[in-house]
ROKEPA-437608 format. One line per 8 residues: number of its first residue (from 1); their letters; for each residue x, y, z of C-alpha. Coordinates in steps of 0.5 Angstrom, whole numbers, always signed. Layout:
N
NUM = A = X:Y:Z; ...
***
This chain:
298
1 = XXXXXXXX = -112:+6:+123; -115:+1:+128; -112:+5:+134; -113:+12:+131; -121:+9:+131; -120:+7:+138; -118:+12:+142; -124:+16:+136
9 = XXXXXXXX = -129:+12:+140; -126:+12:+147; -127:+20:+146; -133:+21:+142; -137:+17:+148; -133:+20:+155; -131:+27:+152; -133:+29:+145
17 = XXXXXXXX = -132:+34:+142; -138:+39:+139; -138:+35:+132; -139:+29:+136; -145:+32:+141; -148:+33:+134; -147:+26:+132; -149:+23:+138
25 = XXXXXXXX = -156:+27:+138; -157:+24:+131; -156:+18:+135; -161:+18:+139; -166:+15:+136; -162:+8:+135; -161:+8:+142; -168:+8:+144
33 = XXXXXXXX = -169:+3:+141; -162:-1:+143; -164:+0:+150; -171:-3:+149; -169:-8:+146; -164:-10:+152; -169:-9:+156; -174:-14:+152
41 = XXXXXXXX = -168:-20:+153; -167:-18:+161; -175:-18:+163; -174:-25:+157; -169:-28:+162; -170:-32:+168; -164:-33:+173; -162:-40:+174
49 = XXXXXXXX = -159:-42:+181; -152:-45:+181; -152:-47:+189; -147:-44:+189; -145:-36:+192; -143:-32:+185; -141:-25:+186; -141:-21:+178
57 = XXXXXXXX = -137:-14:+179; -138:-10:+172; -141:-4:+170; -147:-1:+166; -141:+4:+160; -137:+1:+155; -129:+1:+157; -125:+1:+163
65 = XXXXXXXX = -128:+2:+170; -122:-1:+174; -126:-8:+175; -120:-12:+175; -116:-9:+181; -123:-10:+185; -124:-17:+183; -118:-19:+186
73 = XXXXXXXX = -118:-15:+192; -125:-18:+194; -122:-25:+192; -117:-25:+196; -121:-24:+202; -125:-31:+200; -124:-38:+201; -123:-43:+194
81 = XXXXXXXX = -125:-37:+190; -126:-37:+183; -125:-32:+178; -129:-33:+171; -128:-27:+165; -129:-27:+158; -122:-27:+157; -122:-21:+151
89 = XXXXXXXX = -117:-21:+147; -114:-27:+147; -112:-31:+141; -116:-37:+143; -124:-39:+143; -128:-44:+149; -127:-45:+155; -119:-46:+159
97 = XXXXXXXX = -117:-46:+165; -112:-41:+165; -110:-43:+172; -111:-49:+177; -110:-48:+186; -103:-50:+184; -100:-47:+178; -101:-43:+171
105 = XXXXXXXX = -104:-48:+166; -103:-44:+159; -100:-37:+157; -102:-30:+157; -104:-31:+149; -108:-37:+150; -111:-33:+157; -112:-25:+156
113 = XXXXXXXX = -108:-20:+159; -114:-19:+164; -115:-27:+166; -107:-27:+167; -106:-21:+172; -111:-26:+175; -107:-32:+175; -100:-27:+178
121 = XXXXXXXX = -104:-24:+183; -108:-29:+186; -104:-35:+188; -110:-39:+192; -116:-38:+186; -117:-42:+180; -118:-37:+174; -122:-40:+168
129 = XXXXXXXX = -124:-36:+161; -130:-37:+157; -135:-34:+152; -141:-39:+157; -141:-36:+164; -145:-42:+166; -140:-47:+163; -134:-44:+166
137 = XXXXXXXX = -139:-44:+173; -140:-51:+173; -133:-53:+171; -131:-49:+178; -136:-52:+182; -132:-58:+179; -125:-56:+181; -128:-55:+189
145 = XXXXXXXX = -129:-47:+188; -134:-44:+194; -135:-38:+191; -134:-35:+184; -133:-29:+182; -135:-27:+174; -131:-21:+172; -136:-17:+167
153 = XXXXXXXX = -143:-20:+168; -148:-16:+169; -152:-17:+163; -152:-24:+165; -158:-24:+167; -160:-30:+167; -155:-33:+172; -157:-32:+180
161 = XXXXXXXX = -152:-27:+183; -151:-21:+187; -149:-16:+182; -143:-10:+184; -143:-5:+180; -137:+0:+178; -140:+8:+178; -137:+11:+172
169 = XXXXXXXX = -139:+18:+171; -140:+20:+163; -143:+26:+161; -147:+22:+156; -152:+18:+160; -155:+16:+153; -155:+8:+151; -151:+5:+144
177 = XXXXXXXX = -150:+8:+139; -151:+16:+142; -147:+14:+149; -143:+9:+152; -148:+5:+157; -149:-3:+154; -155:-2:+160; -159:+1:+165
185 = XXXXXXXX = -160:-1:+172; -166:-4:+169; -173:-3:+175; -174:-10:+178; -166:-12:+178; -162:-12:+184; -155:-9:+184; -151:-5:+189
193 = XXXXXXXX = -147:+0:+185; -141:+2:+188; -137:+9:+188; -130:+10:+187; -127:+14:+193; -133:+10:+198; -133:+4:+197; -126:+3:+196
201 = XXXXXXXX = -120:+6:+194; -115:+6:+189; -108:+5:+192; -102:+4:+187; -95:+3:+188; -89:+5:+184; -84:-2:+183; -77:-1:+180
209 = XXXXXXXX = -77:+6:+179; -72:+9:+175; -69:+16:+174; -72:+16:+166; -78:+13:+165; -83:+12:+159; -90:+10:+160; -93:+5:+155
217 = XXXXXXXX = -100:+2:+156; -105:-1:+153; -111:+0:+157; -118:+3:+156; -118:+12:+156; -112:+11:+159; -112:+19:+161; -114:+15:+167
225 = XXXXXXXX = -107:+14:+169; -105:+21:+169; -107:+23:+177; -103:+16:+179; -96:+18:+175; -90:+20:+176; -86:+26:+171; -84:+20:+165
233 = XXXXXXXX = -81:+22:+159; -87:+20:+155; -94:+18:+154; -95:+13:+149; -102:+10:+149; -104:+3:+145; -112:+0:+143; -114:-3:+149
241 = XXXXXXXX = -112:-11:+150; -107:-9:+144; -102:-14:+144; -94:-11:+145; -87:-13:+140; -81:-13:+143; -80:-8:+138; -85:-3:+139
249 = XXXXXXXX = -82:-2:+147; -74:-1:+144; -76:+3:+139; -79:+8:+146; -73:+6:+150; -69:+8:+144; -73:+15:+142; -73:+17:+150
257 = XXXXXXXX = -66:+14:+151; -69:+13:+158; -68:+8:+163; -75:+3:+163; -81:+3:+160; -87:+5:+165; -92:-1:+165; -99:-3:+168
265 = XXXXXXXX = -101:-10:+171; -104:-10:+165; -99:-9:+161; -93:-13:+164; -97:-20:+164; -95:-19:+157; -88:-16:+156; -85:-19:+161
273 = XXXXXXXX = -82:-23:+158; -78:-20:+152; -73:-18:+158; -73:-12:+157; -72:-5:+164; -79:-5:+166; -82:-1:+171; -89:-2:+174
281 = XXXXXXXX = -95:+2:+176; -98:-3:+182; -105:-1:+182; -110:-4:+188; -116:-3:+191; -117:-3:+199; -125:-4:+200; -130:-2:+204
289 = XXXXXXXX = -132:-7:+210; -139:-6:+209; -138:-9:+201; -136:-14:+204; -142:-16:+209; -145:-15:+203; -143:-20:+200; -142:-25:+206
297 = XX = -150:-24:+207; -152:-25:+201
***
């Protein structure tokens, strides 16, 4: 049911159908006043300053946008970075550090899938969760951190940052309920918007392959994939941080009688270790020099 939901929803914001237009009309009017109240708390908001260079990378829509793969690929260029999140989807509350300068210190359930593609890909980083980006920034600062980057955090507003946004294009420019966008590019805010194909470019790598393969995910409009992917078996699409069984993957295998499940980085942090044949669709992004200039100027 939940997943029927989902993917319901995913639908109804970034390809609806005539009864979901219809819908999103009749919604117009609890947009407005969503979007105004959001607009309300962004001008009640004053931007406290951590001294401390903090880079947000996020996006104005709900659902995926490839926040994730960017993040890394700017906190590799830095020295004693920290990535902060949210850590949605984890089975756990407050604030952890999901990994130190040396070492992994919690498990991908406790983490989030997200804070743990983090924690694999970036050996020099320390990763923190938390529901209170402040608190997380100030532990970061704490554990030696010379930047931060927040995963997620445009509307955080009333933290002082250099804000990137992802470009997501929807045919539903329209605020919650009626469209997909949590906020506007509100006058007065100082964001860079950044445009896939532009400013960088996704780049992924085929690991392990096999001759028969299944793709499993549980990513956000997953449809996404589809220009990446090579001929698999099957497409079989989970809710997005959906938490996989060891069960759920063999029966797949089974039912294909293929050689390896197809996964994303997402996906593997949380199936690796049922040891089972996997195959993994490596995504990563090369950057602009200019987004980096950006960022050192600021």
């Amino acid at each position: 049911m939940r997943k029927s939901l989902v993917f319901w929803v995913e639908g109804y914001f970034y390809n609806p159908n005539l009864f979901q237009k219809l819908l999103s009309l009749i919604f117009l009017p609890l947009s407005w006043l969503y979007c105004l109240i959001m607009w309300l708390r962004f001008k009640s908001k004053v931007a406290e300053d951590f001294d401390i260079k903090i880079v947000s990378v996020g996006n104005l829509s709900v659902g995926g946008s490839g926040k994730t793969p960017l993040v890394t690929a700017l906190a590799m260029r830095y020295k004693n970075p920290a990535i902060v999140l949210r850590g949605y989807g984890r089975e756990s509350s407050g604030l952890y550090v999901v990994k130190d300068i040396n070492k992994i210190r919690c498990d991908v359930k406790i983490s989030g899938d997200e804070a743990m593609i983090y924690a694999h890909k970036l050996a020099h980083a320390i990763v923190i969760v938390s529901e209170d980006r402040k608190k997380a920034i100030s532990k970061a600062k704490e554990m030696g951190a010379e930047i931060v980057f927040l995963d997620d955090a445009y509307s955080k507003h009333d933290i002082k940052k250099l804000d990137l946004l992802i470009d997501v294009q929807s045919v539903n420019s329209s605020c919650l309920p009626s469209g997909a966008f949590r906020e506007r590019l509100w006058s007065g805010k100082n964001a860079t918007v950044l445009k896939d194909g532009v400013d960088f470019k996704r780049v992924v790598e085929l690991k392990d392959a096999k001759e028969k393969m299944s793709l499993v995910t549980a990513i956000a409009r997953p449809q996404r994939l589809d220009e990446f992917l090579p001929e698999v078996a099957s497409k079989n699409y989970f809710e997005d941080h959906h938490s996989f069984s060891r069960d759920e993957l063999q029966d797949v295998l089974k039912r294909d009688n293929s050689d390896s499940i197809l996964v994303t980085y997402k996906d593997f942090v949380k199936v690796e270790a049922f040891g089972l044949p996997l195959s993994l669709l490596d995504l990563h992004v090369e950057v602009n020099e200019e987004v980096f200039k950006l960022i050192d100027s600021y």
